[in-house]
N, C-alpha and C positions, 0 to 999 in steps of 0.2 A: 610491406615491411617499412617501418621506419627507418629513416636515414639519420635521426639525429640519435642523440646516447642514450642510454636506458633511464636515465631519468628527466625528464625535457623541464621540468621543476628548478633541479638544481644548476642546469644550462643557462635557464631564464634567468638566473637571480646573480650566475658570473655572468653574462654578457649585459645584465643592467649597469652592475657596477662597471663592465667597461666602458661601458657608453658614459655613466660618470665621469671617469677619470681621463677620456678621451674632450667631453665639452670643457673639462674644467684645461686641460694642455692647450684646447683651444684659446681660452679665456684667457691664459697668460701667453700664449705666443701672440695676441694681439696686442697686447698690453706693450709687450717686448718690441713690435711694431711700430707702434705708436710711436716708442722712444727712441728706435733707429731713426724714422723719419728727421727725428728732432739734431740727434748727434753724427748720422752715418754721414763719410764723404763723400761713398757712391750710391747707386742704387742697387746694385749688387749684393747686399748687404738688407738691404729692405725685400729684395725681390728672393733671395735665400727663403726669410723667415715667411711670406706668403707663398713659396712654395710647401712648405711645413703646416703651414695652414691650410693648404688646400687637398694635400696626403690626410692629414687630421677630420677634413669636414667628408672623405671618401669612405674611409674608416667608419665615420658615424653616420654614413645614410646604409653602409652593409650592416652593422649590428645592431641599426634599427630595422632593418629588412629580417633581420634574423629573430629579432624579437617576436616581430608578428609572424613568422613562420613556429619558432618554441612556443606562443602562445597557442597556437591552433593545434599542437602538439599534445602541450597540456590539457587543451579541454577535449580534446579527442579522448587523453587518458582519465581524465576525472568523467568523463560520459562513459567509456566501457565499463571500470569502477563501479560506477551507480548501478551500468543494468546488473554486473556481476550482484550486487547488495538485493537489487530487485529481484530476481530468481532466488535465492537465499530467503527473501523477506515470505515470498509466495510460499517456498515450499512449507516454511512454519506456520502458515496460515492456511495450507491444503491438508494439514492435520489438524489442524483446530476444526475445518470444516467440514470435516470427514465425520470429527465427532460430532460434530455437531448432525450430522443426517444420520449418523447410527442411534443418536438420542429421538430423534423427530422419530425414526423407525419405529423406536421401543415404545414411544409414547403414542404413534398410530395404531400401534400394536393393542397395549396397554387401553384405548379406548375401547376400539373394537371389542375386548375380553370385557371390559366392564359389561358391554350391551349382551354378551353372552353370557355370561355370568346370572344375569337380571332375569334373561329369559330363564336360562335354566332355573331360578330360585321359584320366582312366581308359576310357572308351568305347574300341571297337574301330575305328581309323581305318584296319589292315591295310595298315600300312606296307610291312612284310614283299615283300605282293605284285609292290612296283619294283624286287624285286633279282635283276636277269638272273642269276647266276650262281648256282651250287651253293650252298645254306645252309651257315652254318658252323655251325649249331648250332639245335635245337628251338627255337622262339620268340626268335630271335635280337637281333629287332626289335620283342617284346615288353616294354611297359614295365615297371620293376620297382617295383610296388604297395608291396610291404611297405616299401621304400625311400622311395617317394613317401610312404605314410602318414605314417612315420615322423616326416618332416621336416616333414608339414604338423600331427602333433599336438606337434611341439618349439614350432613357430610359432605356433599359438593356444593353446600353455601360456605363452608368452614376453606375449600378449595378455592374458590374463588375469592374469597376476601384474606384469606392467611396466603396462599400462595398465587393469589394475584393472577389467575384463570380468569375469560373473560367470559361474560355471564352467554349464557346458549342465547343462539339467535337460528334464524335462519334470515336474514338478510339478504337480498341479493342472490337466493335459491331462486330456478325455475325460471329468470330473466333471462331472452334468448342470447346463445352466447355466450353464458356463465354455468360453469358445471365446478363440484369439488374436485379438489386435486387428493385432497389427503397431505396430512401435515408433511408425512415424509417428500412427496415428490414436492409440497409447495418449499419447501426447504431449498431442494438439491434446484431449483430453478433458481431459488435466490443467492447458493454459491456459485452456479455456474456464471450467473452475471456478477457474482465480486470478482470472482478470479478474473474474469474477461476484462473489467474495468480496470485492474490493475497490470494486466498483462499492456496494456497501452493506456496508462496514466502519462501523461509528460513528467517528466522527470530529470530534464535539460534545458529546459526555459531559462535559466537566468545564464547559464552557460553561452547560450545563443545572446543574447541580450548585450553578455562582455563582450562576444567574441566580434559583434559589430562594427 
């Protein structure tokens, strides 16, 4: 528990002005010295006003002692301040990154359905088979592939270059050591080390730096 008053701010900034008006009492009880010297008929009189002066220079090595004890004060409370802001800053950012892994989900999701999707479309569902009457033609009611390809590779050309998808690779597949994670887990590995990162970013460096 602190021993000094609940605000060590507004402590520091009376006991500077003390110390003001403590050097400046000094500055003129020298002066006033000075001029005993010149006019006193004892020393009595001289030895008075450097006793005055030397109450005055005690006075100001304590509330310079106090200074540096309010300053350690203060940056002790502008350090818990901060982390208090840090946990506050995190937890707005532990939702933003949440959504952000429920988006990576949808969108792991949403790939995988495209590939199932594709499969089911091209697959043999033998349509053909329901048509009572005479064929008019070899695979009549066979779908037309190259057709479908076609429009489905206009369609994740138009993805990639409208929504800025990066063009299909396999890069770096099958090199020992390197397996896919899946959008969603490579996500939530990259919030777990933001959050970490900022769970211990410095955040009291210049504090340290005064406080030397």
């Amino acid at each position: 528990m602190s021993i000094f008053s609940a605000n060590p701010q507004a402590a520091l900034d009376k006991t500077l002005n003390k110390i003001a008006a403590i050097e400046q009492n000094i500055s003129e009880l020298r002066v006033a010295r000075q001029a005993k010297l010149v006019v006193a008929e004892d020393a009595a009189e001289v030895m008075q006003t450097d006793r005055a002066i030397q109450a005055e220079e005690v006075n100001l090595q304590i509330y310079r002692d106090k200074v540096r004890a309010l300053k350690e004060e203060v940056r002790k409370g502008e350090y818990a301040q901060r982390e208090k802001d840090r946990r506050a800053a995190i937890e707005k950012i532990k939702a933003k990154l949440k959504r952000r892994e429920e988006t990576a989900a949808d969108l792991q999701a949403a790939i995988e359905r495209v590939g199932e999707l594709f499969s089911d479309l091209v697959g043999r569902d033998e349509a053909e088979q329901h048509w009572p009457f005479p064929r008019p033609g070899h695979g009549f009611a066979v779908l037309d592939l190259r057709g479908v390809n076609k429009e489905i590779s206009w369609a994740l050309h138009g993805l990639v270059h409208g929504r800025h998808l990066p063009e299909p690779s396999s890069a770096g597949l099958g090199v020992t050591g390197i397996s896919a994670l899946g959008v969603a887990e490579h996500v939530r590995r990259q919030n777990e080390n933001i959050l970490s990162r900022l769970e211990t970013a410095p955040i009291g460096d210049d504090l340290l730096e005064e406080n030397a």
